[in-house]
VEXTI-489466 format. One record per residue: residue number from 1; residue in one letter; x, y, z of N, C-alpha, C, CB in turn. Coordinates in steps of 0.001 Angstrom, whole numbers, plus 524288, in hexadecimal, padded with zeros to 5 digits. Glycine has a CB too. Example, Ala and Ser with C-alpha at 12.3 -4.5 7.8 and 13.67 -1.06 7.14 Angstrom:
> seq type n.xx n.yy n.zz ca.xx ca.yy ca.zz c.xx c.yy c.zz cb.xx cb.yy cb.zz
> 1 A 83386 7E9C6 81E78 8300C 7EE6C 81E78 83390 7F31C 81E78 82C2C 7EE87 82356
> 2 S 83232 7F736 81BA8 83566 7FBDC 81BE4 83264 8001E 81EBE 83704 7FDAA 8165D
// end
This chain:
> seq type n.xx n.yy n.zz ca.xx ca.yy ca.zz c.xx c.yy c.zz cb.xx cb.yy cb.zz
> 1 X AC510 04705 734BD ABFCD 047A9 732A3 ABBB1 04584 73663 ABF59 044F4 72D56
> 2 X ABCD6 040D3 73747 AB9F9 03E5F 73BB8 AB65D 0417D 74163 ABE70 03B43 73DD5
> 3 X ABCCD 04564 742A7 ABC2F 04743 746D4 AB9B4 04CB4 746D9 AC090 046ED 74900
> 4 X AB8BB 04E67 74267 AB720 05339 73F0A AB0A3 05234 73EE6 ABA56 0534A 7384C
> 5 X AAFCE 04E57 73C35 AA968 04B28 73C9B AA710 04B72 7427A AA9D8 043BA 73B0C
> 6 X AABD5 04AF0 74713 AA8EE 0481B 74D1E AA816 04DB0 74DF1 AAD1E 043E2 752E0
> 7 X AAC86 05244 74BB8 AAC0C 0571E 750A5 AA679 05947 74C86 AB35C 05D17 751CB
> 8 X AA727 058EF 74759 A9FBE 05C0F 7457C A9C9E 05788 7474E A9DA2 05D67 73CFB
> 9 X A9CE9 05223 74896 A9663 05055 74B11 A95C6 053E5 74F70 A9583 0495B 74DC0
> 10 X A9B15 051CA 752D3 A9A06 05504 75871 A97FC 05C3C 7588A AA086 054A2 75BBC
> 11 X A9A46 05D1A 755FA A97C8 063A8 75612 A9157 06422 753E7 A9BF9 06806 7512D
> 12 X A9138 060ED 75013 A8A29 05ED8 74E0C A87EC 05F7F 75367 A88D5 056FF 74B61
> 13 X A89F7 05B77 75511 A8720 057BB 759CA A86F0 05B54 75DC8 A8A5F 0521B 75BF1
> 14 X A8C11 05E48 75F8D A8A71 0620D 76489 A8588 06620 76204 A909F 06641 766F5
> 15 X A85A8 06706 75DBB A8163 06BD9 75A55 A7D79 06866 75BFC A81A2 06D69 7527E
> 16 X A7C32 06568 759C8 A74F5 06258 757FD A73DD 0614A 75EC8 A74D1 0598B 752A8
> 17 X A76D5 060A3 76198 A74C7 05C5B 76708 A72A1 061E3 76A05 A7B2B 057C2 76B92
> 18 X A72FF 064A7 76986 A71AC 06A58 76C8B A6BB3 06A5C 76E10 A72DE 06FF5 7685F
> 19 X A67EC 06730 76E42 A6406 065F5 76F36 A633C 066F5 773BC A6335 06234 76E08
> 20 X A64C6 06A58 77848 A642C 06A5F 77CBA A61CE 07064 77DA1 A6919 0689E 77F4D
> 21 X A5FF3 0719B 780FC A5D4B 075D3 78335 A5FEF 07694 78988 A56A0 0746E 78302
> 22 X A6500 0792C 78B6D A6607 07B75 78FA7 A652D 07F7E 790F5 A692C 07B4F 79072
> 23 X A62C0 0815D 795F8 A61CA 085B0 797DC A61F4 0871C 79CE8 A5E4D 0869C 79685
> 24 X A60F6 08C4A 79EC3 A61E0 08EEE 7A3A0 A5EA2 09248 7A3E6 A6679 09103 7A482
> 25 X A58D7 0930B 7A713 A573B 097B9 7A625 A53EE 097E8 7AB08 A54AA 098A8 7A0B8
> 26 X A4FA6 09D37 7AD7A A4FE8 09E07 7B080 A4815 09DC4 7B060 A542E 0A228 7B159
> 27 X A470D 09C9E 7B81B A4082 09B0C 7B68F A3F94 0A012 7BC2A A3D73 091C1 7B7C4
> 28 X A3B6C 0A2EC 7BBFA A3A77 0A4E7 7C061 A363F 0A119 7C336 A38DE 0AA73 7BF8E
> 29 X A3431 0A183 7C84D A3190 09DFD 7CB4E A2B5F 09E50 7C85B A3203 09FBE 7D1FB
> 30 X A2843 09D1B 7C653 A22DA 09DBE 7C659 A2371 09D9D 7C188 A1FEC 0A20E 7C8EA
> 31 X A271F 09BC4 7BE14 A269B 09CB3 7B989 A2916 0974B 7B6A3 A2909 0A20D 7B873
> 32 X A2786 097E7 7B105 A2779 0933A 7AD8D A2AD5 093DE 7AA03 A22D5 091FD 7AB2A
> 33 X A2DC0 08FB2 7A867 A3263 091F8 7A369 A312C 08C49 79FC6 A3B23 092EA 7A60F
> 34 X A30D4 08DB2 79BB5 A3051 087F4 79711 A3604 088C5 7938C A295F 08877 79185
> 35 X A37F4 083C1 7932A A3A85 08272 78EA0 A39E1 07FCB 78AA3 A3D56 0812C 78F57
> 36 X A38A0 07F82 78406 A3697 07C4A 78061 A3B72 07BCF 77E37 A3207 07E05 77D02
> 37 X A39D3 07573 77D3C A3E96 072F5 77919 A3A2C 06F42 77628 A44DF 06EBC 77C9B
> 38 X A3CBE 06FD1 770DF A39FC 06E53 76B99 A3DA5 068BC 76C04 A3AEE 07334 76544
> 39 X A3BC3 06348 76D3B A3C05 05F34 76C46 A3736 05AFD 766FF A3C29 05E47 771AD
> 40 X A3B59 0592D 7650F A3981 05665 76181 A3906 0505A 76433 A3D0B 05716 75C91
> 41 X A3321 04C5A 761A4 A3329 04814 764DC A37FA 045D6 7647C A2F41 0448C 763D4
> 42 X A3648 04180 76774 A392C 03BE1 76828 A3E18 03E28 76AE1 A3AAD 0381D 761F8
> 43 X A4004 045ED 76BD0 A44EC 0453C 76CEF A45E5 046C3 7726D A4803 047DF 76961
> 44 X A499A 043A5 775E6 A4B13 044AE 77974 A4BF5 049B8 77C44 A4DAD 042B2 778FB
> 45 X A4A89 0499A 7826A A4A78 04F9C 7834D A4E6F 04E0E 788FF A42FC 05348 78443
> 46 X A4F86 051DF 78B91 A51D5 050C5 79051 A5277 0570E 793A8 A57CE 04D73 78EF0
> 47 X A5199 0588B 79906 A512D 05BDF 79A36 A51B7 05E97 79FEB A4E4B 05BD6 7983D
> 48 X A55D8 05F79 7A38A A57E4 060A9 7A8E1 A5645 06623 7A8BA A5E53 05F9D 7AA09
> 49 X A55B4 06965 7AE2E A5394 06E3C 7B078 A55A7 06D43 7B574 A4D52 06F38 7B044
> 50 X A56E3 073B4 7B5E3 A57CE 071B2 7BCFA A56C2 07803 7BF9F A605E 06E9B 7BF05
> 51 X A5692 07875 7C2D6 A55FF 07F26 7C4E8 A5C29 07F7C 7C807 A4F53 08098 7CA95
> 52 X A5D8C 084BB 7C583 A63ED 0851C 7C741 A633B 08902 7CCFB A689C 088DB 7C166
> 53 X A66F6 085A8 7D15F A678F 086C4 7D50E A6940 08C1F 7D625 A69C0 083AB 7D65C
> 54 X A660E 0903B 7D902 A67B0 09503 7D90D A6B1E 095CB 7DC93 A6440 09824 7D96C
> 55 X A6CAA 0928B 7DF75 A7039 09500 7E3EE A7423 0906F 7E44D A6CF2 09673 7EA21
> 56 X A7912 08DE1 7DF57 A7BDA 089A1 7DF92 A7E71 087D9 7E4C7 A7F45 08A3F 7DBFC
> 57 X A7CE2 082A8 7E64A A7F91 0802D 7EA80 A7C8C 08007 7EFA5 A8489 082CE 7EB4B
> 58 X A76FF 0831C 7EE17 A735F 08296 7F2B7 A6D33 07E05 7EEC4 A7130 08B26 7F57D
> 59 X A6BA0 07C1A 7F203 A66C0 07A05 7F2BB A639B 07C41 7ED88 A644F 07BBF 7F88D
> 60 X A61A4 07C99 7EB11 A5D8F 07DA1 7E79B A58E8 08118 7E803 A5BE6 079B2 7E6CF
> 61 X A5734 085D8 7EA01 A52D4 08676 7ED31 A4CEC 08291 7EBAF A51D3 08CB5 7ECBB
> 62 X A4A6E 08367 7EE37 A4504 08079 7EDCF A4294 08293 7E9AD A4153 080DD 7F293
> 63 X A423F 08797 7E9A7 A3FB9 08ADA 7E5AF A4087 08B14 7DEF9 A40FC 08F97 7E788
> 64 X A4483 0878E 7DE7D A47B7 086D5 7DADD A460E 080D1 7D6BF A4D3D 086D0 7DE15
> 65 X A3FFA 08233 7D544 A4051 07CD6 7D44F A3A9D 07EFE 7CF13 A3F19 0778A 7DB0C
> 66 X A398B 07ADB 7CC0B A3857 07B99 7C83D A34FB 077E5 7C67E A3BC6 07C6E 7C5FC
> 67 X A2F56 0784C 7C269 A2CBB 072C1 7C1A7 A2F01 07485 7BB7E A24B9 0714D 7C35C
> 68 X A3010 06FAA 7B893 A3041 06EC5 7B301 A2DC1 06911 7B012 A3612 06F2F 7B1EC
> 69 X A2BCC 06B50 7AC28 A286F 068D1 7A760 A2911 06A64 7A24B A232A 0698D 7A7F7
> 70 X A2927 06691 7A095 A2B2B 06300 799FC A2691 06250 798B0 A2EC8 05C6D 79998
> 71 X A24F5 06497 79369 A2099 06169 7911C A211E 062D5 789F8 A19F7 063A8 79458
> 72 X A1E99 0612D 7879F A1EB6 06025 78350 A1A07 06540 78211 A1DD4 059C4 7822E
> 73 X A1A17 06542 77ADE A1642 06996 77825 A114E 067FA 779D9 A1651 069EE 77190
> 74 X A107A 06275 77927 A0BA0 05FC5 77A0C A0976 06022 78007 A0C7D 05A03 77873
> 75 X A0DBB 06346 783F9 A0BA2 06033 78939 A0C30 05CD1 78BAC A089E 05F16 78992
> 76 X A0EA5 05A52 78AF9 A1153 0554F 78CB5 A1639 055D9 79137 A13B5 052B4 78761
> 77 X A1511 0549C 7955F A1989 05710 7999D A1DEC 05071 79A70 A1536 059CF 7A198
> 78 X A21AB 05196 798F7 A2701 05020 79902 A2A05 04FD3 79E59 A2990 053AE 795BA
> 79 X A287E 053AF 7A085 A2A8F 0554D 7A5C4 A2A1A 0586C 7A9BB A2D76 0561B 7A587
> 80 X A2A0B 057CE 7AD48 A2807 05B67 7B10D A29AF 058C5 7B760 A211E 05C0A 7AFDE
> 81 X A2DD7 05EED 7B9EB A2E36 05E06 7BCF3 A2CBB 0631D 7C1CF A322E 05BB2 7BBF7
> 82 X A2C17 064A2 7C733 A2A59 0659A 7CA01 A2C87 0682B 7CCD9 A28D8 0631E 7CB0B
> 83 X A2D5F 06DA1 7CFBB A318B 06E6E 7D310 A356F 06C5B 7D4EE A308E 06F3B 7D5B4
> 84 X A3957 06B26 7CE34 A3E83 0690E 7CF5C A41C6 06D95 7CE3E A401D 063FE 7CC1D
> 85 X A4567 06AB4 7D07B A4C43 06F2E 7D002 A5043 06F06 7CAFD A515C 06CF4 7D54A
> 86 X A4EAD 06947 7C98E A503D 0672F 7C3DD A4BE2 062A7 7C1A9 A56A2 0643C 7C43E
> 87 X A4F4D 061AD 7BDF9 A4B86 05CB4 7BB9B A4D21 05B88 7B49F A43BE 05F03 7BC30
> 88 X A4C01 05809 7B258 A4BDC 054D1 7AE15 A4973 05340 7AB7E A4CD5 0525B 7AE30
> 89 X A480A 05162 7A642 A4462 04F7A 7A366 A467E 04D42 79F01 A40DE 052E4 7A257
> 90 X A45C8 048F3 79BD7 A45C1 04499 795E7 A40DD 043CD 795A3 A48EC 03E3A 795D8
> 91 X A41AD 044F7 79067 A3CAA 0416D 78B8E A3D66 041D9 788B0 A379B 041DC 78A48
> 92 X A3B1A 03E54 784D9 A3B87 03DC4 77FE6 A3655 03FD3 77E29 A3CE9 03864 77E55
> 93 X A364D 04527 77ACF A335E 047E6 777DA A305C 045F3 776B4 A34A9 049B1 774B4
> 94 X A2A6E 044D1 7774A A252F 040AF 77381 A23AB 043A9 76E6A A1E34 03FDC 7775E
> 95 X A2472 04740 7709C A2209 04BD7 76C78 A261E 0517D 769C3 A1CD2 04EE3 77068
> 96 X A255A 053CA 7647C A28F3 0565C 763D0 A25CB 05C35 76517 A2B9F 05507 75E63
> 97 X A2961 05E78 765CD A27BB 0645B 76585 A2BB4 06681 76BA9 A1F2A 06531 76610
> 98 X A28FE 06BD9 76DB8 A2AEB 06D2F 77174 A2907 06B61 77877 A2AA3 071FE 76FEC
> 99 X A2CC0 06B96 77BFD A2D51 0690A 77E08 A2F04 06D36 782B9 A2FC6 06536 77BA8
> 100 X A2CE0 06E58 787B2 A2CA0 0741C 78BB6 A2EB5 0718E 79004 A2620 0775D 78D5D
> 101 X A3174 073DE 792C2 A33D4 07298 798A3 A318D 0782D 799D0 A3B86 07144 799CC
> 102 X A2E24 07995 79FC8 A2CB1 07B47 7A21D A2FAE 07BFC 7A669 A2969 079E3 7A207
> 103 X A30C4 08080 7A89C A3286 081C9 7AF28 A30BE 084DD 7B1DB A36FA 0834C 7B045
> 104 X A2D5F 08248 7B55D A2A34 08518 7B8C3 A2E68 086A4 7BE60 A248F 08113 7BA27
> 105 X A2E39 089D5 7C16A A2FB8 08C58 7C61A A2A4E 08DFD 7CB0F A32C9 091C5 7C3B0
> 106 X A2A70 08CEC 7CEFD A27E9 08E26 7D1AF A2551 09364 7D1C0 A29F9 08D07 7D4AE
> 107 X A2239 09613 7D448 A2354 09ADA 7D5ED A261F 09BEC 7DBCE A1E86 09D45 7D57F
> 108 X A272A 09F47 7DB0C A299E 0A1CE 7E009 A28FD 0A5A5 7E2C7 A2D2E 0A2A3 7DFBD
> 109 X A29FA 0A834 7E8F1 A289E 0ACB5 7E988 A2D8F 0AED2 7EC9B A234C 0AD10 7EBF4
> 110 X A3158 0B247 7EC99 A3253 0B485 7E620 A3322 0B09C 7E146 A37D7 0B7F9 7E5EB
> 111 X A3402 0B241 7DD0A A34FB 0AF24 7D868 A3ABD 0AED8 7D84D A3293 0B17F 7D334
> 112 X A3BA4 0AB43 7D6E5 A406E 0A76B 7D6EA A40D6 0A5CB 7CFB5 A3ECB 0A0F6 7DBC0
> 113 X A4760 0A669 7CF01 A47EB 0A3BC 7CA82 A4B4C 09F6F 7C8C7 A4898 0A6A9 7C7E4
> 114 X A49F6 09CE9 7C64C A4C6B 0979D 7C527 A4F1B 095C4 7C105 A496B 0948C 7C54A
> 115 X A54A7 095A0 7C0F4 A5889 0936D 7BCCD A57C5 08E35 7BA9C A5DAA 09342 7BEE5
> 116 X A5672 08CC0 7B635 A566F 08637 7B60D A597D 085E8 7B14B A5024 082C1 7B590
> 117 X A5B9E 081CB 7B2E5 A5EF0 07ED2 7ACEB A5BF4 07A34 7AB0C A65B9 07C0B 7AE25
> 118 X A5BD3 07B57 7A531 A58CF 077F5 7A3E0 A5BDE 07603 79E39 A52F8 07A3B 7A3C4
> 119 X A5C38 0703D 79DEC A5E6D 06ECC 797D2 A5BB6 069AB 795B7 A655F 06D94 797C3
> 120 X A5A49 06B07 792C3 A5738 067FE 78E72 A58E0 066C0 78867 A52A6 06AC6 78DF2
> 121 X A59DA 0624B 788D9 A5B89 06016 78380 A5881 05A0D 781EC A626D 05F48 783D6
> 122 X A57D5 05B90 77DE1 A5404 05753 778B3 A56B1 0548A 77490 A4FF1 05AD8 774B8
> 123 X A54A9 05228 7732B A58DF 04E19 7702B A5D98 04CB3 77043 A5964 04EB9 76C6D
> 124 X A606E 04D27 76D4F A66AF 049BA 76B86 A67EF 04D57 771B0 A6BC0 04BEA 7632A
> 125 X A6845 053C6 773DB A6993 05464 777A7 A6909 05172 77DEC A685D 057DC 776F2
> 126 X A636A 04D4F 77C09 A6113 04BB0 78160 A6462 046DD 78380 A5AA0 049FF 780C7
> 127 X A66E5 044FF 77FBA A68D6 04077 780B8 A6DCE 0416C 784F5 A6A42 03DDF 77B5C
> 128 X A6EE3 03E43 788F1 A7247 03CB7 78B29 A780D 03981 789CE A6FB4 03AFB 78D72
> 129 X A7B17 03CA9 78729 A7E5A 03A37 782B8 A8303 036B9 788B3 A822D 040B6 77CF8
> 130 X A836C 039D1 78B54 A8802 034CC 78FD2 A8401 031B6 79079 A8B32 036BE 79720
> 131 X A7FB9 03108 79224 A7C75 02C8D 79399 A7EC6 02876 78D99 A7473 02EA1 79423
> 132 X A7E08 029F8 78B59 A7D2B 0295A 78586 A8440 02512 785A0 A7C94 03174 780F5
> 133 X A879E 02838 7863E A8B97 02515 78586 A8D0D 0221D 78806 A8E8D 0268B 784D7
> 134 X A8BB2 02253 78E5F A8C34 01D65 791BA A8A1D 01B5A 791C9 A8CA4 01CC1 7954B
> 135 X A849C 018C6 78D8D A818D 014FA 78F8F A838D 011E1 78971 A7A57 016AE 79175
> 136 X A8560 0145D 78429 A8682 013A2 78017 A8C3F 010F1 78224 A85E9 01881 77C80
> 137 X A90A1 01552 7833F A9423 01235 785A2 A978B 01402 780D9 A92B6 00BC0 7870E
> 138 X A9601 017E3 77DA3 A98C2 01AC4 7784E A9CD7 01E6F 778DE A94F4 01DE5 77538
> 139 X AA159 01ECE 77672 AA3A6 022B9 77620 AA200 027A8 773D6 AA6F3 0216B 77488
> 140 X AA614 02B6A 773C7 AA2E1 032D6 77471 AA230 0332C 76E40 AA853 039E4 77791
> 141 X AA625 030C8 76956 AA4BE 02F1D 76431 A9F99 02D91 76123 AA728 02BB0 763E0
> 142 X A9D51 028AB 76531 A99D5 025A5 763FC A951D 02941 76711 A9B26 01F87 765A4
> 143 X A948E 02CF7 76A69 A935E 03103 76DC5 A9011 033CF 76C09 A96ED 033C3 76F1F
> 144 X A9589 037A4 7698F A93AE 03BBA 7645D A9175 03AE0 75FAB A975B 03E16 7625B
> 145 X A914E 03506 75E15 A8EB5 0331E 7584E A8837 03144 759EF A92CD 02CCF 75544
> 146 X A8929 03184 75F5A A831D 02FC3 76247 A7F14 03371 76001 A82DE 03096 7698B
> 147 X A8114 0385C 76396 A805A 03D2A 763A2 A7E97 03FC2 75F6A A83EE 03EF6 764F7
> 148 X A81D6 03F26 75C88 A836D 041EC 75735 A7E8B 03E8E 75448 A8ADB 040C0 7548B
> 149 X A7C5B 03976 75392 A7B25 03609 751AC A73C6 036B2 753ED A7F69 0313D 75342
> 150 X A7346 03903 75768 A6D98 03B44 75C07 A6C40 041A8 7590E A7080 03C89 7653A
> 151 X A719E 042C7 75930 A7070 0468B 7587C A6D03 04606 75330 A74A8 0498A 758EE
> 152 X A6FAB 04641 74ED6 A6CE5 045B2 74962 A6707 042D9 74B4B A70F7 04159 74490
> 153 X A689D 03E80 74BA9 A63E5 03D6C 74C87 A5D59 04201 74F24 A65C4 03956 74FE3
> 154 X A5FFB 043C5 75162 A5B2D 04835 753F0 A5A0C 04C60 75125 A5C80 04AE9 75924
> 155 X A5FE8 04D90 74CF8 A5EB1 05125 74AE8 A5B26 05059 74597 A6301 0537A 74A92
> 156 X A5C23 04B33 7422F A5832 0483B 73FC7 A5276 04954 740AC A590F 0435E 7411D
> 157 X A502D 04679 746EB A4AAB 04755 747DA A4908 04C9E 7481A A4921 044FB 74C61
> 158 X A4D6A 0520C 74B0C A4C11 0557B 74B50 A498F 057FF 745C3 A4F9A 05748 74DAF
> 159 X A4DAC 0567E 74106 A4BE6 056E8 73C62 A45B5 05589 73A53 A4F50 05423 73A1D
> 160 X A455F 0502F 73CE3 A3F9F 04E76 73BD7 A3AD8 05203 73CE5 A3EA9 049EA 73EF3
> 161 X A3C69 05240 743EA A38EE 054AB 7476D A384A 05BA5 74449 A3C14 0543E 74E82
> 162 X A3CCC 05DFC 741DB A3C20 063C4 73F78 A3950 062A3 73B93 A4107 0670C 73DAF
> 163 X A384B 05FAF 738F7 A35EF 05D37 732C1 A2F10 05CB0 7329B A38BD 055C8 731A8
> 164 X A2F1E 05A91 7381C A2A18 05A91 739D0 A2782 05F76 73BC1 A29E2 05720 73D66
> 165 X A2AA8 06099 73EC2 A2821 0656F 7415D A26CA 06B5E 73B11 A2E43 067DF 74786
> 166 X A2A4B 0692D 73732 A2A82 06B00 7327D A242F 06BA0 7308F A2E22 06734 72F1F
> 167 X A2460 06522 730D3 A202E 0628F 72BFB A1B0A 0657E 72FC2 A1FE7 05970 72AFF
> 168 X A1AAB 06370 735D9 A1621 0669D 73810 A16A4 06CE7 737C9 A157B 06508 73DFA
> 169 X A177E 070F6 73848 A187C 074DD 734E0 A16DF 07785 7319A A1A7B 07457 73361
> 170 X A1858 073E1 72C94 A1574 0748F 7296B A11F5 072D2 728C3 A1697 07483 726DF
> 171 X A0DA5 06F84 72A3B A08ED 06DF4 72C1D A0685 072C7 72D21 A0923 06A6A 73098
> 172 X A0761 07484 73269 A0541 07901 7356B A05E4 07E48 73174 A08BA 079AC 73B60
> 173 X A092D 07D33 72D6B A0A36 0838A 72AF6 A04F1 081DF 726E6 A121B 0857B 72708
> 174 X A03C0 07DE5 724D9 9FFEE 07C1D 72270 9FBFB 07CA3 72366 9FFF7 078DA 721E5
> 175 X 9FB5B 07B00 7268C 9F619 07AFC 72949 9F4CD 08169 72AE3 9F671 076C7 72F05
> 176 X 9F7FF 0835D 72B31 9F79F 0899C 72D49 9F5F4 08C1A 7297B 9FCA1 08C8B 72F1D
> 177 X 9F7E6 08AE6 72661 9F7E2 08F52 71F8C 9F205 08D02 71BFB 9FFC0 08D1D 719B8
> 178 X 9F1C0 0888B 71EB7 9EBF8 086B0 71C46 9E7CC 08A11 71F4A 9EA8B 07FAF 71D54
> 179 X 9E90C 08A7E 72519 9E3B8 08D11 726CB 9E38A 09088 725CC 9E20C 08D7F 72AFA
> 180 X 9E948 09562 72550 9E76F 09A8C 72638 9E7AB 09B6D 72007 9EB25 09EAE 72A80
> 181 X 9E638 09804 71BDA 9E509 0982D 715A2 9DD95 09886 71733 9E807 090E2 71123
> 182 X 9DACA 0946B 71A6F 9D704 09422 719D7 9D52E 097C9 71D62 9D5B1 08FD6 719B9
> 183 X 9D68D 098E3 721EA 9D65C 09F54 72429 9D583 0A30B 721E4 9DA23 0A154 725F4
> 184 X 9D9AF 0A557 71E0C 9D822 0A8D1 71B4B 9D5BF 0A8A5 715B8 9DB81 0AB31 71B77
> 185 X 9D310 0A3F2 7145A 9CF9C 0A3F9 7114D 9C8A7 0A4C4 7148C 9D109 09EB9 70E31
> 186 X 9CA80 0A25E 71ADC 9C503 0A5CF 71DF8 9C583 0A955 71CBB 9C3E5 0A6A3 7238B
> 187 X 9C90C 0AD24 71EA8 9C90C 0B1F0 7208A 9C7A3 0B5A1 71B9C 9CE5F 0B30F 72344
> 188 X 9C90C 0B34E 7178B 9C752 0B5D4 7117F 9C0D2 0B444 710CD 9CB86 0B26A 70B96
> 189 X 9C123 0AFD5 7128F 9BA3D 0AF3C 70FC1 9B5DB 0B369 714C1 9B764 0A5A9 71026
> 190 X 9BA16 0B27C 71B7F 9B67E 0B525 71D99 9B615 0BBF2 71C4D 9B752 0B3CE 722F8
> 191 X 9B8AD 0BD2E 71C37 9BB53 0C2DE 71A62 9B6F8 0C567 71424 9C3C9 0C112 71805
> 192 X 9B7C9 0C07E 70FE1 9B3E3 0C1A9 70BD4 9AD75 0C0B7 70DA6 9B567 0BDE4 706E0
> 193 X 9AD11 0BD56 712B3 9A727 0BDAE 7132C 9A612 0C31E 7147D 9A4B3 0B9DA 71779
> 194 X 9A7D2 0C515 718A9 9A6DC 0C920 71CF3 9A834 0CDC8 717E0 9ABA1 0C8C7 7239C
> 195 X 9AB1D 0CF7A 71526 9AB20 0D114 710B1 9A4CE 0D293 70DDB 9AE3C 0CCF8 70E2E
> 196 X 9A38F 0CDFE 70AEA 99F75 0CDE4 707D4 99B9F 0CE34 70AF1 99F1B 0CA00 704A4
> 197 X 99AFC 0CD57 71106 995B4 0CEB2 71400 99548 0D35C 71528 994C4 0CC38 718A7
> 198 X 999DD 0D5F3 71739 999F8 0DC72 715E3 995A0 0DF41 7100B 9A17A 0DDA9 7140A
> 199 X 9997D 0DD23 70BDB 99783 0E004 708EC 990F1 0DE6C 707D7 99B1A 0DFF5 7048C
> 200 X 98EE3 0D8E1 7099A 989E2 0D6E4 708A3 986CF 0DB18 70B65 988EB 0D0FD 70AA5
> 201 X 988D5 0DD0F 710C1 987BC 0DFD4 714A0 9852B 0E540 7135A 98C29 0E029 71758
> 202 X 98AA4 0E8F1 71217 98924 0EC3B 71022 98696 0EE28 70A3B 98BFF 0EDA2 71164
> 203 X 98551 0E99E 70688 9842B 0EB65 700B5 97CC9 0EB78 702C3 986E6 0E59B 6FA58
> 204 X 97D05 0E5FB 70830 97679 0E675 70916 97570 0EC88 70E20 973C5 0DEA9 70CBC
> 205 X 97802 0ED53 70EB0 978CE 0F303 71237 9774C 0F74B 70E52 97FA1 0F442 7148B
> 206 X 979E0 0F6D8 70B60 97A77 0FC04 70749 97516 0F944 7044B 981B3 0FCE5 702AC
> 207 X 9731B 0F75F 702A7 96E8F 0F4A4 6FEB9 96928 0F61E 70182 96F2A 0ED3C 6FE2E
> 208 X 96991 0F5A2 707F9 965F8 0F69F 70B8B 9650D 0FCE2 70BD2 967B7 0F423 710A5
> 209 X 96958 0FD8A 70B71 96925 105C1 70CEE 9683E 10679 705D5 97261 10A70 71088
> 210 X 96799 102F8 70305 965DF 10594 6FDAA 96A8E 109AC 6FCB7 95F76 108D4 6FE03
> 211 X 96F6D 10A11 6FCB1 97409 10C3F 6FBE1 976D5 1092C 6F5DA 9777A 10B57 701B3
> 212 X 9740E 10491 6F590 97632 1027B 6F13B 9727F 0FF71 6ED70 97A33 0FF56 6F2F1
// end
């Protein structure tokens, strides 16, 4: 039974920790590629890029290089680096919402295109779990209950953080349905003015031509 309990945490645990964002995709020279990830505060982010060598076992060309920037919804730049070949970035989220990695490419003449790998993972994924056990000094038991034990935990706040983003929401659906209530009580009162000035219009039209 025991061992029945470890293999469903562990299968939980490989499910919920999936918090990561890996990829492979392709940039032409003169051009810009964004990636958004929806981070919630307070939570850890972590994030490697590199431009994949087109010709393995030779030199890198020069041309082969890339500026990238991190910034937040608000604007807030996180990171930013400069005609590099690779590069890295940590922080801890100040703010919740979404969150853009930028990849810029030079231009070129001809145009040139550029492979980059890029992986990004946030929360319970960001953590460094071997760092984690050699500095703890824990067995792979005490490991997985870490883990397993982070995990919930994130999934808890994530709960919070959906609750909120809930409650604001419905705020905004509120606030929406109030204006376009008093909107179209303009649009009725303007609609009945322009209405009744018509007819003020023409009854003194017709009254003038003695027609009525």
């Amino acid at each position: 039974m025991a061992g029945l309990r470890l293999l469903v945490a562990a299968v939980v645990l490989g499910f919920l920790s999936s918090t990561s964002e890996s990829l492979r995709f392709e940039l032409q020279s003169g051009h810009t590629k964004c990636i958004v990830e929806d981070i919630k505060a307070n939570a850890m982010t972590v994030g490697k890029y590199s431009v994949v060598n087109p010709n393995e076992g030779h030199p890198i060309p020069d041309s082969h290089k890339l500026t990238v920037r991190v910034t937040s919804h608000y604007g807030n730049n996180y990171h930013y680096s400069e005609l590099v070949e690779s590069g890295q970035f940590a922080f801890v989220a100040a703010e919740a919402g979404d969150y853009m990695a930028c990849f810029w490419a030079p231009d070129h003449k001809p145009q040139i295109t550029l492979t980059i790998e890029f992986d990004w993972k946030t929360g319970v994924a960001a953590k460094d779990w071997s760092n984690v056990a050699k500095k703890g000094s824990v067995d792979v038991m005490e490991l997985e209950l870490k883990k397993l034990f982070d995990t919930v935990t994130s999934i808890h706040e994530e709960m919070f953080y959906l609750r909120q983003r809930e409650e604001e929401m419905q705020v905004l659906n509120r606030t929406t349905n109030s204006r376009m209530a008093w909107f179209s009580l303009l649009s009725l009162f303007v609609c009945s003015s322009v209405a009744a000035l018509q007819w003020w219009h023409l009854k003194t039209f017709f009254e003038k031509k003695k027609l009525i």
